[in-house]
C-alpha positions in Angstrom: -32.4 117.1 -134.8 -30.1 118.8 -132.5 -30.3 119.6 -128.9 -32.3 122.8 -127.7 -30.6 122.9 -124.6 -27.2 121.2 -122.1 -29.6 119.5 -120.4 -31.2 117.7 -123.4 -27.6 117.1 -124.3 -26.5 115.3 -121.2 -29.7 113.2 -121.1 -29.0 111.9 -124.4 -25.3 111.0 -124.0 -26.5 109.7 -120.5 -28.9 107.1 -122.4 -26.2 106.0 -125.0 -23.8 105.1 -122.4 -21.6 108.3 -123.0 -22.2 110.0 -119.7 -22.0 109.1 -115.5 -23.1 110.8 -112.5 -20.7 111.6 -109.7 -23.0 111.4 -106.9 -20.8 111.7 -104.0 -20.5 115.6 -102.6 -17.2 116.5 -104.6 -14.9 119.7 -103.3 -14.5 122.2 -106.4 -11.5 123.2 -104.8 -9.2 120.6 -107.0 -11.0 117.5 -106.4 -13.4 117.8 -109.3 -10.5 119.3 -111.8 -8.5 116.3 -110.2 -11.5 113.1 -110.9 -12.3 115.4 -114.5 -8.3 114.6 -115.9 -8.0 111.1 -114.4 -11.1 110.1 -116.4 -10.1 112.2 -119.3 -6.5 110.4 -119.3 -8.1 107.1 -119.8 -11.1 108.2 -122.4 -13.8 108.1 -120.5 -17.3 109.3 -120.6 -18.6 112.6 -119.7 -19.1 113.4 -116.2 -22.0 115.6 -114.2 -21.3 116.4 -111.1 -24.7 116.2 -108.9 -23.2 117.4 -105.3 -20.9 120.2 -105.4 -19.9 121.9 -102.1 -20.9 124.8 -101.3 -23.3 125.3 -104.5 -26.9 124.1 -105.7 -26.1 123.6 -109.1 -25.0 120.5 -110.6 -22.1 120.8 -113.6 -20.9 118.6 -116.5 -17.6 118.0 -118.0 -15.5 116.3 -120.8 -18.3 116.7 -122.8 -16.1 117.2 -125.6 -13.6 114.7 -124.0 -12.9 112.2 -126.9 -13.7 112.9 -130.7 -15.8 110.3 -131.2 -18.5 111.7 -128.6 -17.6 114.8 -130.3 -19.3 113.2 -133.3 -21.6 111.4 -131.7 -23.1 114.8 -130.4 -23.3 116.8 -134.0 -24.0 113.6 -135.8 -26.7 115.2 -137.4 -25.0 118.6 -138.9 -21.1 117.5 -139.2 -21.1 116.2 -142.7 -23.6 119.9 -143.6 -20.8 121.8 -141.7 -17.7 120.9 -143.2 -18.9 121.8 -146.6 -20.3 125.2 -145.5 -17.1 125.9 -144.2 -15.4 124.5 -147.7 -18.1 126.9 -149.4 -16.7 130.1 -147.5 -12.5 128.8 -148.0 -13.6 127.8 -151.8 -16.5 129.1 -153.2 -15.6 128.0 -156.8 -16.5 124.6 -155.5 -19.9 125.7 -155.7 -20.1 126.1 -159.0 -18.1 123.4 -160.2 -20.5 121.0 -158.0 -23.9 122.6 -156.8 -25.7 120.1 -156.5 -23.5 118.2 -153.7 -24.2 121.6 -151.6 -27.1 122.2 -152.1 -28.5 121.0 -148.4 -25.3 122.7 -146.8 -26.6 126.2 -148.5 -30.0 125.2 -146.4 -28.3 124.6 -143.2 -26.8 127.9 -143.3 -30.2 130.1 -144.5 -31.8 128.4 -141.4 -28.8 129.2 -139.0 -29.1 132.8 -139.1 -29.9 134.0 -135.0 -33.3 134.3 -134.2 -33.8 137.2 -131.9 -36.9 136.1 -129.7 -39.4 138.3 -128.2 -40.9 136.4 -125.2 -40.5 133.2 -122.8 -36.8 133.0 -123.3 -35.9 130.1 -120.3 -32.6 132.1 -119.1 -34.9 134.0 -117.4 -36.3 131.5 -114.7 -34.1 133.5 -111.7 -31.1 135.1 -110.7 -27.9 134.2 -108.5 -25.2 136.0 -107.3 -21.1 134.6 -108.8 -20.3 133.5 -105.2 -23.4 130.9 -105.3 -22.1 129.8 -109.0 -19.5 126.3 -108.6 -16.5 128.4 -107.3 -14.1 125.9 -109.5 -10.3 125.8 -109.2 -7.9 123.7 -111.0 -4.6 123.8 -109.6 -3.0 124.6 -106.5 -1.5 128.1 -107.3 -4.7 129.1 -109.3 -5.6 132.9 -107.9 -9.3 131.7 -107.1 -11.9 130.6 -109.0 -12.6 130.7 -113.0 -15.4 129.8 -115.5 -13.0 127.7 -117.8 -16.0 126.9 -120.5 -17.3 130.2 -120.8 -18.5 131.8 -124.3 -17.7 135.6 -123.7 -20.0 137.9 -126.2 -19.4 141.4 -127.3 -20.5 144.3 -130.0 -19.0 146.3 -131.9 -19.4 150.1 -130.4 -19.3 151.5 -134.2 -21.5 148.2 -135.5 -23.5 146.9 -132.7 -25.9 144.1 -133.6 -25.1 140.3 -133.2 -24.2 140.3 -136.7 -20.8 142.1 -136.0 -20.3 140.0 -132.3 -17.4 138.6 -131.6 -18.4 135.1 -129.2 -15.4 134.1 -128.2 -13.7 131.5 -125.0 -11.4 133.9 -123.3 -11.1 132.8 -119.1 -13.2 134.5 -116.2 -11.9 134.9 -112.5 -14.8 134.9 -110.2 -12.9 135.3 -107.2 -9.5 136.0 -105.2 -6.9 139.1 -105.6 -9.0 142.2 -105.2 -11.7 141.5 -106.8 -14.7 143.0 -104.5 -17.1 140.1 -104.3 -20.3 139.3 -106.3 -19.2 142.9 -107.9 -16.5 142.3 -110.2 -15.1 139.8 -112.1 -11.6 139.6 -114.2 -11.5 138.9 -117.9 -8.3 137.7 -119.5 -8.0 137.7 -123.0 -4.5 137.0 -125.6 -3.5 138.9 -128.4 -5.2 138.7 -131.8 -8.3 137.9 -130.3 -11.9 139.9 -131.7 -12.7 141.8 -128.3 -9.6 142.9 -128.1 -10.6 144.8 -131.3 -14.0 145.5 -129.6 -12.3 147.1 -126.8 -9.9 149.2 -128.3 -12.8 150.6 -130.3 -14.9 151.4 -127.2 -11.9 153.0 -125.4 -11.0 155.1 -127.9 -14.7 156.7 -127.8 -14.6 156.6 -123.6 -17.6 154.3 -123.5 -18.1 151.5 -121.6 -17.7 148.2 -123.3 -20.8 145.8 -122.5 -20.0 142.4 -122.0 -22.2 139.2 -121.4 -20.5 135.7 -120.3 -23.0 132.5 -121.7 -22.2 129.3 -119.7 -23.8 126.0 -120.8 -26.5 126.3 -123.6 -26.2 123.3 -126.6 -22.6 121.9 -126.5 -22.5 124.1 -130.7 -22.0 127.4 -128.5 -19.0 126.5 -126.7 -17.8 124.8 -129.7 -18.3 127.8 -132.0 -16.5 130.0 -128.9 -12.8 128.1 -130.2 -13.6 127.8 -134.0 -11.3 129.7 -135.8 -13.8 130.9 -138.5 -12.6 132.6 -141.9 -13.4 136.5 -142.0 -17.2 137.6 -142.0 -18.7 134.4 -140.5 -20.5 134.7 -137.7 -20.0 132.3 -135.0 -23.7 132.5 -133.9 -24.5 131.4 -137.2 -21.8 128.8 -136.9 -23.7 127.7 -133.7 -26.7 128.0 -135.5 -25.6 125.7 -138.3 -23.6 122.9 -135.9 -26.5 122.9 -133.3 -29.3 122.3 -136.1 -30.8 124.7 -133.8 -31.0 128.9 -134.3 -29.1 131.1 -131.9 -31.7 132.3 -129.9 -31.0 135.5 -128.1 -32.9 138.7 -127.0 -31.5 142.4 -125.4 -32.2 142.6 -121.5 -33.4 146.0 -120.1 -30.0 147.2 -119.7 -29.2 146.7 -123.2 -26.8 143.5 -123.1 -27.2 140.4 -125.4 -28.1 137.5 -123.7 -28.3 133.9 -124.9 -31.9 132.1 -124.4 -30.4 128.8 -124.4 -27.8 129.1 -121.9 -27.7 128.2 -118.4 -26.2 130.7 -116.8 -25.8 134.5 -118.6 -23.2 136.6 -116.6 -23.9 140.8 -117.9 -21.1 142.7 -117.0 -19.0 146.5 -117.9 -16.0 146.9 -119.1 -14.5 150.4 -118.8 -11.6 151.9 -120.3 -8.3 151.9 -118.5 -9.4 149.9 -115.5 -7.8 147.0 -115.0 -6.9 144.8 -111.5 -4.5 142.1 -111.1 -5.6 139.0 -112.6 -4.3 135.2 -111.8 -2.1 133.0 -111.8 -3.9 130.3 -113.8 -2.8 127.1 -114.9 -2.9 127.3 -118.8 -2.7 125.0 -121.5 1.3 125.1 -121.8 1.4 123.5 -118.7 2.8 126.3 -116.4 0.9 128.6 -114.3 0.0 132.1 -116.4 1.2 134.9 -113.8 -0.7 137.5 -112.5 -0.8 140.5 -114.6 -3.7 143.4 -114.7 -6.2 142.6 -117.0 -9.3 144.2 -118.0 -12.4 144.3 -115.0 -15.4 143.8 -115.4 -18.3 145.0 -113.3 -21.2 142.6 -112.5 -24.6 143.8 -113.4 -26.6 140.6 -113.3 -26.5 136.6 -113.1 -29.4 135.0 -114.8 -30.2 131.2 -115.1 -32.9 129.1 -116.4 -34.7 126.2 -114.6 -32.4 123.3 -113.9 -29.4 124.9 -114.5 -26.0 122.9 -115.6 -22.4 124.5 -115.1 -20.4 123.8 -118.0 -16.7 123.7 -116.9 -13.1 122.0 -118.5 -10.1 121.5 -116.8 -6.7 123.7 -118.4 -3.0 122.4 -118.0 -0.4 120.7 -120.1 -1.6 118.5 -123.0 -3.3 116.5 -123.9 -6.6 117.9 -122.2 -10.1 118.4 -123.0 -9.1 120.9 -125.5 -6.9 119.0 -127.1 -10.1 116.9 -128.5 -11.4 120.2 -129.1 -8.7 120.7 -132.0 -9.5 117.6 -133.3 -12.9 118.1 -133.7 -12.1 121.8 -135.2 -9.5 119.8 -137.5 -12.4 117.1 -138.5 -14.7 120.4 -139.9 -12.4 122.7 -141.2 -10.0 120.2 -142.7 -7.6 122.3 -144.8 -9.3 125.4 -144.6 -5.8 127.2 -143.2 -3.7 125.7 -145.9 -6.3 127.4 -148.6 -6.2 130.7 -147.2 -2.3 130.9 -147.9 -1.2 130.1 -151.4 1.3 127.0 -151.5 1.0 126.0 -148.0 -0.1 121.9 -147.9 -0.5 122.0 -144.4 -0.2 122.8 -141.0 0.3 121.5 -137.4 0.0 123.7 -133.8 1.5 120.9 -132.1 -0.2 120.2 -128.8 2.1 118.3 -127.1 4.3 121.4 -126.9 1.5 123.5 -125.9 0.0 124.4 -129.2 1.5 127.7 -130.2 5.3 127.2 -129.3 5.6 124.9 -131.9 4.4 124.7 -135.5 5.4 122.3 -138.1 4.9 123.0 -142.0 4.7 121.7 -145.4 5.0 123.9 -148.6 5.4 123.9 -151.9 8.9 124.9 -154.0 7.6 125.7 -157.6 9.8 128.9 -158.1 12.4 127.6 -160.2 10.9 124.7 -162.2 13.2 125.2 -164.6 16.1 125.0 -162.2 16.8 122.5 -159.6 17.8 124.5 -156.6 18.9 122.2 -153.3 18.0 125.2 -150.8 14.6 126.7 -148.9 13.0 129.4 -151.6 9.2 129.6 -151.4 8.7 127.7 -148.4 10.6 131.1 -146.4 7.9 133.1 -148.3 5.3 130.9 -146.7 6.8 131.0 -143.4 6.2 134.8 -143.3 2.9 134.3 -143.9 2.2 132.0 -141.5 4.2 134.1 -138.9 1.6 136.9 -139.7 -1.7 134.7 -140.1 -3.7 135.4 -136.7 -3.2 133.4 -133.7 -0.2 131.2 -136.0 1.3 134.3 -135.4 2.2 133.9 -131.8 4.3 130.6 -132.4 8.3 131.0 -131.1 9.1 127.9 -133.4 8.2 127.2 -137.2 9.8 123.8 -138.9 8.8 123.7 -142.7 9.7 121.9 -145.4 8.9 121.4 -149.0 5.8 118.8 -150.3 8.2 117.9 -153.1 10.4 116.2 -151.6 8.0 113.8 -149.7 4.7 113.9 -150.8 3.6 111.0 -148.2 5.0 112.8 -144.8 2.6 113.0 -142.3 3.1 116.6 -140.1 1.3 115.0 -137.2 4.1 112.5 -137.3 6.2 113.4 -134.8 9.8 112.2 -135.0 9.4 111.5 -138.9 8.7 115.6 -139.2 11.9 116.1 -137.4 13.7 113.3 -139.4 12.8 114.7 -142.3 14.2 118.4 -141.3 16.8 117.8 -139.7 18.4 115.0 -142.5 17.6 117.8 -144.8 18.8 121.4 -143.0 22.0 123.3 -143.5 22.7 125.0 -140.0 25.0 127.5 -141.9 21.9 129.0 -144.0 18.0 127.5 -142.9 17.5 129.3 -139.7 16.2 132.4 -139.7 15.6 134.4 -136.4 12.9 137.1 -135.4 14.1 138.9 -132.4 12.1 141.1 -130.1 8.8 140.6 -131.1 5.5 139.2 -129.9 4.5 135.3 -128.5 1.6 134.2 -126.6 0.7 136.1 -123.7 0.8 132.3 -121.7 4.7 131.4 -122.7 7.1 133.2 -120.1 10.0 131.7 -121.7 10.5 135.5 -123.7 11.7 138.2 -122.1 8.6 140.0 -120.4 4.8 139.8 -121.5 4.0 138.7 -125.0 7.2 139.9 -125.7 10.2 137.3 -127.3 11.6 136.0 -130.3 11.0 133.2 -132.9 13.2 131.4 -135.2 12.2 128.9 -138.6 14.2 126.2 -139.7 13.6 125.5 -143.4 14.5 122.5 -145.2 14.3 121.7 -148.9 16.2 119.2 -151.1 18.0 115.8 -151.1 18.9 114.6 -147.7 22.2 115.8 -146.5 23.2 113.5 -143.5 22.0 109.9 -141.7 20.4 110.6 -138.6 22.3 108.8 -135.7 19.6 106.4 -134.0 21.9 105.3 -131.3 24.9 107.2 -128.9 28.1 105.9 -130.1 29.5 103.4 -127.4 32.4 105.5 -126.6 30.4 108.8 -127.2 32.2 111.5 -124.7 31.1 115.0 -124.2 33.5 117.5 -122.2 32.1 118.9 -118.6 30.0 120.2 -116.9 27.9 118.9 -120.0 28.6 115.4 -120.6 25.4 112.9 -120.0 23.4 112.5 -123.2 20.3 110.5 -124.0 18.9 109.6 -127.0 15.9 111.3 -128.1 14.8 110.2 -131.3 16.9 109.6 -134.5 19.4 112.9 -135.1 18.2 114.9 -131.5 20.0 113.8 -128.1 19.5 115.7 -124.9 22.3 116.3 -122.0 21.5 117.1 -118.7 22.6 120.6 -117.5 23.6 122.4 -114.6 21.2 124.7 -112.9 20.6 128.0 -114.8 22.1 130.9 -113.5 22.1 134.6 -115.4 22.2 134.6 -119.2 25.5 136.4 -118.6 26.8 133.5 -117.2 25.5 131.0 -119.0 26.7 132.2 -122.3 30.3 132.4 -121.1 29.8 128.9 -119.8 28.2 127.7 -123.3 30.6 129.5 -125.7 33.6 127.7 -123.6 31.5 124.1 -123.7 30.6 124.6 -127.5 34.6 125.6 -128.3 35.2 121.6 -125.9 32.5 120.0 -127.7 34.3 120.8 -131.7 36.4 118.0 -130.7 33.5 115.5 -130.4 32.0 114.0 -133.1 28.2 114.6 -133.8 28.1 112.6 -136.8 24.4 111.9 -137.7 22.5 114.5 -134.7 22.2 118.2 -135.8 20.0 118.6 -133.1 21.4 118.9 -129.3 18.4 119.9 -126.0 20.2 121.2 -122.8 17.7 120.4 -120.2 17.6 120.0 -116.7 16.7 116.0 -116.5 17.9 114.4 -119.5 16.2 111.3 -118.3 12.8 112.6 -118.5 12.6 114.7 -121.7 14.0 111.2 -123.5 11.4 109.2 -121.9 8.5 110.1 -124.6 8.4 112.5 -127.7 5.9 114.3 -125.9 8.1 115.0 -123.2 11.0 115.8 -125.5 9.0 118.5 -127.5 7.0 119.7 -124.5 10.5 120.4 -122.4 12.1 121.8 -125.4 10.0 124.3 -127.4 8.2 126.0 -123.8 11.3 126.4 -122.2 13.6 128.3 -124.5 13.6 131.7 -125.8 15.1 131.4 -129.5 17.1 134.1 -129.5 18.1 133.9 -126.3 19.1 129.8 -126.0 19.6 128.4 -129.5 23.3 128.5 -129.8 25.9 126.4 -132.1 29.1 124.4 -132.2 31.1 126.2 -134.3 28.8 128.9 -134.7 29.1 132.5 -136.9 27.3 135.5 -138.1 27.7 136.8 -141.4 25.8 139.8 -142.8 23.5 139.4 -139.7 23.1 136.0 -140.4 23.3 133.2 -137.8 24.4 129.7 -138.5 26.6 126.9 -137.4 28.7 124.2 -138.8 27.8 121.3 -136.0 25.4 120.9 -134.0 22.1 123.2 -132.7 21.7 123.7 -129.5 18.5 124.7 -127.8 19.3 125.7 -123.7 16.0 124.3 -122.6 16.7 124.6 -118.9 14.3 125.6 -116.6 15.3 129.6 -116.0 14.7 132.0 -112.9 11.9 134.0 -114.7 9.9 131.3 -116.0 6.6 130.5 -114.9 6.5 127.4 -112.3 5.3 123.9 -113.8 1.8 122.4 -112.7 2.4 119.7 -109.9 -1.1 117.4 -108.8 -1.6 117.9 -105.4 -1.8 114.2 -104.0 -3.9 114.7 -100.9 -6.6 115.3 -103.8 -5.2 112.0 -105.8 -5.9 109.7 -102.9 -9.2 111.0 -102.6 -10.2 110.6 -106.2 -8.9 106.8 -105.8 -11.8 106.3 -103.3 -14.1 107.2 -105.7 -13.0 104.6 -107.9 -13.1 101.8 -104.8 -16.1 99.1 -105.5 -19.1 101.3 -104.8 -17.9 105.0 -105.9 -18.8 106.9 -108.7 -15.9 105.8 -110.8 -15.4 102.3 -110.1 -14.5 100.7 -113.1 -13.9 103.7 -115.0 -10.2 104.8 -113.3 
């Protein structure tokens, strides 16, 4: 099976129930970002868009929306795929059972791209970007952006799509100074493959050849985000999740294009030139600044017959990529964990906007012979995860040891914390990283991809009862003193507008000498914030307030803190300033003149009555 194309894709789901049509003309400007995330807050189905001003083509979102569509989609190939990707973590397991992957070894001889000759479809016409679905999300966005794209480059030294890189970095179609219909902006983070692909071209003064593949079958976008092991390709992937070969062909001007996509955008990178690109609201849910970024020169816009724009709405989690990492979760299972010797398992926590927080679990089999009440190989681990790709980009890393509690579930929120923090000596299990690199999206650090990160290790027997309640006569000296309870051992007190750091750290070091007096029996764990109220109000809120708005080095401070032998530590408390400061990016807000017109559609008689 499999489908051979996005329109084959969204009649099926369309005839199982898992797909409706907006018909009503929809704005792109906000309106369809703003009816895509009400129907995606509530789990609905996929939605294609049939009247778009200002465009002729139709587009389709939330594909990927919820994971059981996901699996409803690659129903066929799922159960093939995760044992092809067990095969490349583990291939012993080949041997030990070949038999049980034997039809997985199949799947992947028949997924190898198929370059094609003749009668590819892309090939129907041609547009121009200003006739493509001029999309934006939010209301500081700099213009327009292909959020779905699958953006596909060769290696200078190695061309040949066996050496690509396919990858979902975002495209700015319009705005700032980009000249229109000519060029385009392409944003892409560090540790990403054409990042390598660029360096490589620039260094030999050559023009790095791009092509952008919208739409196609929903395994291309889906291979774009898959964080594959070393030497597999993600057309193969495609191939292999798709049932379906990567079919692709070299236009006359020498750039790859896909034959099943919708739309094929073939563009020029050269070296050095670079205009301002953004703002953008990203996946941390703050606007991305503008910053220069790499431009690309337009050479042509290709479509086939019946063309569907493919697009997905960015902003704080849970979104439409959020199902995304469940769905890569469901196929690679533990492939991470293999690929770093005695790590059980990891967790990007997407509440907190994926990379500024990881949680951990390790093994402690140094000392067997020895019972040792402290962190040993877990810090080992945590190095390693600090340098394993795009885990490398995380501010916040909380690990602790598989021994102690073999049934603790890391996606468990406030039992992963429990755990830690009943478990962590402040004097001796943090361990900072100072100026070094985060994601190019957090501007908590102190200028582009440039800030700190800290780990806090626990191993052992538990150390301290987490408090699950304030204290009725619980007192806190000023201008710090109203606390809410966050979950069992972590309260949060509201906190006076930010100021300078200069300031602040006068103002803290005076408030953490005050605060010795208190007690803190029972919570290690204390998050300054601006509106104590709302980060209490859900765990999502509490870890999405806390780990994107602070800097570690900068804002974790102590109650009765010290450094020894350039170690930091404390006696009481932690503190984390999560306070909203003057150089961070601003906070994505709905506009509600869009809101009331998305409740229309849901009125008896619109599009989305009975689905909102």
């Amino acid at each position: 099976m499999g489908y051979n194309s996005l329109e084959a894709c969204v009649a099926d789901l369309e005839k199982h129930g898992h797909l409706i049509r907006i018909k009503e003309e929809v704005d792109p400007y906000l309106e369809m970002a703003a009816i895509h995330m009400r129907v995606f807050d509530v789990e609905g189905p996929a939605l294609y868009f049939e009247n778009i001003k200002g465009s002729e083509f139709p587009a389709v979102s939330n594909l990927f929306g919820t994971l059981d569509r996901s699996k409803f989609m690659f129903r066929d190939s799922l159960d093939h795929l995760k044992k092809l990707v067990d095969v490349k973590m583990n291939p012993a397991a080949v041997l030990k059972n070949p038999f049980q992957y034997i039809g997985s070894s199949m799947t992947a001889l028949g997924a190898l791209p198929w370059k094609k000759k003749s009668g590819a479809p892309i090939l129907h016409g041609k547009t121009s970007i200003s006739k493509l679905p001029q999309i934006v999300n939010w209301p500081m966005d700099g213009g327009a952006f292909v959020t779905m794209p699958q953006v596909y480059t060769e290696d200078v030294a190695k061309p040949g799509i066996m050496q690509a890189n396919l990858g979902m970095y975002r495209i700015q179609l319009s705005g700032n100074d980009y000249l229109p219909d000519q060029e385009i902006g392409l944003h892409y983070q560090l540790h990403r493959g054409i990042g390598i692909h660029q360096t490589k071209a620039n260094a030999l003064g050559k023009p790095l050849k791009v092509s952008i593949f919208v739409g196609g079958p929903p395994a291309h976008p889906l291979s774009a985000v898959m964080p594959l092991p070393e030497g597999l390709s993600e057309m193969i992937f495609a191939g292999a999740l798709g049932n379906r070969r990567f079919r692709y062909f070299y236009d006359d001007e020498g750039f790859c294009i896909s034959a099943d996509a919708d739309f094929v955008i073939t563009g020029t990178v050269y070296p050095n030139e670079n205009k301002p690109e953004g703002p953008f609201g990203d996946h941390i849910g703050y606007y991305s600044l503008t910053h220069p970024f790499p431009l690309m020169k337009v050479h042509n816009v290709y479509h086939k017959k019946n063309p569907i724009w493919s697009f997905t709405v960015v902003g704080r989690p849970p979104q439409e990529d959020t199902s995304f990492g469940a769905l890569i979760h469901e196929i690679t299972g533990a492939a991470i964990p293999k690929e770093i010797s005695g790590l059980h398992a990891v967790n990007a926590v997407d509440a907190a906007g994926v990379h500024p927080l990881l949680f951990a679990i390790g093994s402690e089999r140094y000392t067997p012979y020895q019972r040792v009440d402290r962190p040993q190989e877990i810090l080992t681990i945590a190095n390693q995860i600090l340098g394993k790709n795009q885990l490398s980009l995380a501010k916040y890393l909380f690990i602790s040891a598989h021994e102690d509690n073999p049934q603790l579930d890391i996606y468990d929120i406030p039992a992963f914390f429990g755990h830690i923090l009943e478990r962590i000596d402040l004097s001796r299990d943090v361990h900072f990283q100072t100026n070094t690199t985060i994601d190019t999206l957090d501007y908590s650090g102190d200028g582009l991809n440039a800030g700190s990160k800290v780990v806090f290790a626990a191993a052992g027997t538990k150390k301290r009862t987490l408090g699950r309640e304030l204290p009725a006569n619980f007192e806190l000296p000023r201008p710090f003193n109203q606390a809410k309870f966050v979950i069992p051992g972590v309260i949060a007190i509201d906190g006076q507008a930010f100021s300078t750091y200069e300031n602040e750290s006068k103002i803290m070091a005076e408030w953490c000498r005050a605060a010795a007096a208190s007690s803190w029996e029972g919570f290690p764990l204390i998050v300054l914030c601006d509106d104590a109220n709302f980060t209490a109000a859900t765990v999502n809120n509490f870890v999405w307030t806390t780990f994107t708005r602070s800097n570690p080095a900068y804002d974790i401070y102590g109650i009765n803190s010290f450094t020894a032998f350039k170690h930091w530590g404390c006696e009481g408390p932690l503190i984390i300033d999560a306070r909203t400061k003057p150089h961070h990016a601003p906070a994505l807000i709905k506009d509600e003149a869009v809101e009331r017109r998305v409740d229309q559609l849901a009125a008896k008689g619109g599009s989305l009555h009975g689905v909102i």
